[in-house]
N, C-alpha and C positions, 0 to 999 in steps of 0.2 A: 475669901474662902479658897484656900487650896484643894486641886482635884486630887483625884484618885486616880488608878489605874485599872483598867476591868482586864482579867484573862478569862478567856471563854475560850475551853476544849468541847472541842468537835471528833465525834466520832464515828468516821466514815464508815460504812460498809466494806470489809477487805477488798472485795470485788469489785468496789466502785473509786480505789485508792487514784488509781490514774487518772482520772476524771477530777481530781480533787479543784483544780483550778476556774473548771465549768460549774459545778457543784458552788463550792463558795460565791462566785457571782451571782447564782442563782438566787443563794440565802441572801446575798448584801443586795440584790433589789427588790428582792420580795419587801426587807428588813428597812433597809438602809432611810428610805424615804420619811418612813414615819420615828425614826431616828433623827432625824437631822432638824426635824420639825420639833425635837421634844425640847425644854429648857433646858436638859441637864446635857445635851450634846455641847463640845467642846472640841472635837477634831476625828479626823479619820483615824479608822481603822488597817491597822498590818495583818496581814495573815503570812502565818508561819509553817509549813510542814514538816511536820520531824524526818530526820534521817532513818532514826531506828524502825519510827512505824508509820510509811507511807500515809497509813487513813486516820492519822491522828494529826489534826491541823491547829494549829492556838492563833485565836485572834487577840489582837489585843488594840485598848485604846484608850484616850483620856474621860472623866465622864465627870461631871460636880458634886457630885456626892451619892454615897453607897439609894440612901431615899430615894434619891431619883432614880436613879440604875433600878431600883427594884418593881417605882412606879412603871418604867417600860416596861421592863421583863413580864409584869402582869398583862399588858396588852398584846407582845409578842409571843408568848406561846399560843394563843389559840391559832396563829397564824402560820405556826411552827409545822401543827401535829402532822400533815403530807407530808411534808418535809424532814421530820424527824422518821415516818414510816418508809419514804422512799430512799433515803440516805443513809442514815445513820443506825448504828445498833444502840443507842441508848439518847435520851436528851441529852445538850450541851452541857459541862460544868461549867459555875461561873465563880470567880474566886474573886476576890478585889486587893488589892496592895497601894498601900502608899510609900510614896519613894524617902530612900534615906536621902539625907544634904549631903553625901561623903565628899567629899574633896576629893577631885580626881588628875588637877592639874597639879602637876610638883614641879621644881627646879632643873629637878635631874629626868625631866621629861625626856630628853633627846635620848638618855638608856635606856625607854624604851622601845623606843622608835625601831632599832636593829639589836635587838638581843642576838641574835646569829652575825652579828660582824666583828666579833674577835675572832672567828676561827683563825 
């Protein structure tokens, strides 16, 4: 069975954007524990914060199937609602993506290794 990928947007409270790093920690142990323990866990999670809006953070991670993902999700929101009341202006989105196979290694790898060294 090949995974999946989960993106979950967070969305911070503007006024709590700089805190974003304390905040997310918060969520990943509130969270994280009874994650790691579920069948469909599969590896860590990345957290990402946008450039353009500070209090918008994307996690993202691998997970075994959408079923599963969804069997947590049902156990983690009630665990969420503080959480979503003292951080966030709306619940998490949660989107799922499976990866394409693209071929990413070519021949003519080494152009592009330095595009800027013909100047």
């Amino acid at each position: 069975m090949s995974t999946l990928t989960v993106v979950e947007l967070w969305h911070l409270k503007p006024e709590l954007a700089d805190d974003a790093l304390r905040l997310m920690q918060e969520m990943d142990d509130l969270l994280g524990p009874n994650a790691h323990e579920h069948p469909g866990w599969c590896g860590h999670a990345q957290f990402l914060r946008s450039h353009d809006d500070p209090s918008l953070v994307q996690m993202q991670y691998p997970w075994r199937s959408k079923e599963l993902h969804e069997d947590l999700v049902r156990g983690e929101e009630p665990m969420l609602e503080s959480f979503y009341e003292r951080c966030c202006t709306r619940p998490r989105e949660i989107r799922y993506y499976d990866e394409l196979e693209v071929e990413v290694e070519h021949e003519h790898e080494h152009a592009h290794a330095h595009p800027h060294a013909e100047a």
